[in-house]
C-alpha positions in Angstrom: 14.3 224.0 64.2 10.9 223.5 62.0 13.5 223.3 58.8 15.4 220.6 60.3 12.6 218.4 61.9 10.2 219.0 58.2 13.4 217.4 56.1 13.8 214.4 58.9 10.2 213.6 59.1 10.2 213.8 55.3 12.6 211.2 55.2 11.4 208.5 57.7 8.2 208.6 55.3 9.9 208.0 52.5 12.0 205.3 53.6 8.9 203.6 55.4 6.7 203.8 52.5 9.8 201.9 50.3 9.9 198.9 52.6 7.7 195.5 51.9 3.8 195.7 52.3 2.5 193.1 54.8 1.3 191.7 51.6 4.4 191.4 50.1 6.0 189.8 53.3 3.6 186.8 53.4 4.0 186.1 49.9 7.8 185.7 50.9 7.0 183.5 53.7 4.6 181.0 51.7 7.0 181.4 49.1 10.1 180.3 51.1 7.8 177.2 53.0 6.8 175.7 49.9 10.5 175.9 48.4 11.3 174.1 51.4 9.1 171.6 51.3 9.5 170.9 47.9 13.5 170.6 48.2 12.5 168.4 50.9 10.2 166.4 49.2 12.6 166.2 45.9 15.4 164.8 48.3 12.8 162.5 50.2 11.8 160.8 46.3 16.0 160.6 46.1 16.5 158.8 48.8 13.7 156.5 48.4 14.9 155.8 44.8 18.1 155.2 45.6 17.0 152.7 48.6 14.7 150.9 46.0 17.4 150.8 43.3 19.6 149.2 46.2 17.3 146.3 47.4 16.6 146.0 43.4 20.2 145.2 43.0 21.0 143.1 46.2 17.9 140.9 45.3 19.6 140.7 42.0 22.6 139.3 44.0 21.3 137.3 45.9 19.2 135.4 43.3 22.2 134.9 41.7 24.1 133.4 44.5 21.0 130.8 44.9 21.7 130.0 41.7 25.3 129.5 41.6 25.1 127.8 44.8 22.1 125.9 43.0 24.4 124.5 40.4 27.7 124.2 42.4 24.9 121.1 44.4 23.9 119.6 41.0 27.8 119.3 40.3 28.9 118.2 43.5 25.6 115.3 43.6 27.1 114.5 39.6 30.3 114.1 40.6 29.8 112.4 43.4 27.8 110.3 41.6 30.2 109.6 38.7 32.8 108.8 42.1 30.1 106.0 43.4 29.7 104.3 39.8 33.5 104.6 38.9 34.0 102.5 42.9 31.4 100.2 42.1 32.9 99.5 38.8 35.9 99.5 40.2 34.6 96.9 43.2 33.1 94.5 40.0 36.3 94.7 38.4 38.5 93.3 41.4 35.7 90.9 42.1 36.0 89.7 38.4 39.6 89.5 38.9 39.7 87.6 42.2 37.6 84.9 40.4 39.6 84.6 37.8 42.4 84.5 40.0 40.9 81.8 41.6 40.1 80.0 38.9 43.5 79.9 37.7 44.5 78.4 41.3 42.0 75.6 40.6 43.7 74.7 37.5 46.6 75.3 37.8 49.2 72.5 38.6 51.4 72.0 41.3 54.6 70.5 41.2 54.8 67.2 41.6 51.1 66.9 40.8 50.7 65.5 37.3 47.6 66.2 35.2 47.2 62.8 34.6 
């Protein structure tokens, strides 16, 4: 019995003496927190540039919509000017016409009317 219990003993103390020191353990542990925390902070900054890049871009858009929309006013205000001058001309023009219309009424002669 003492040869089989010597060997077993034996054993245990070797595989017990092969395992991690209490040392070696917390290193592990700080170890594996600070890999966490920096994959978490590395993702964090990804995010974060990503959600900058985005309102970068839609700020982008919409100052270009202002100004399209900008320019689409000054064209309709142009045109609708060129629409007003183009009717008043238009309105002088009849205007012009309708007294020379009547004009040619005045002197023109009737039948029967002589000139003279």
């Amino acid at each position: 019995m003492k040869k089989i219990i010597l060997p077993v003993v034996a054993a245990l103390a070797i595989l017990t003496s092969c395992g991690q020191s209490a040392e070696e353990k917390a290193n592990r542990e700080k170890y594996m927190k600070d890999s966490i925390e920096s994959s978490e902070n590395m993702q964090k900054d990804a995010v974060d540039e990503r959600l900058k890049m985005m309102q970068d871009s839609m700020r982008v858009v919409e100052d270009s919509m202002s100004a399209r929309m900008e320019r689409e006013k000054d064209q309709i205000e142009q045109s609708s000017d060129a629409n007003k001058k183009e009717i008043d001309r238009m309105k002088k023009q009849k205007k012009q016409e309708k007294k020379m219309d009547d004009k040619e009424k005045e002197n023109a002669v009737k039948p029967g009317q002589g000139r003279g």
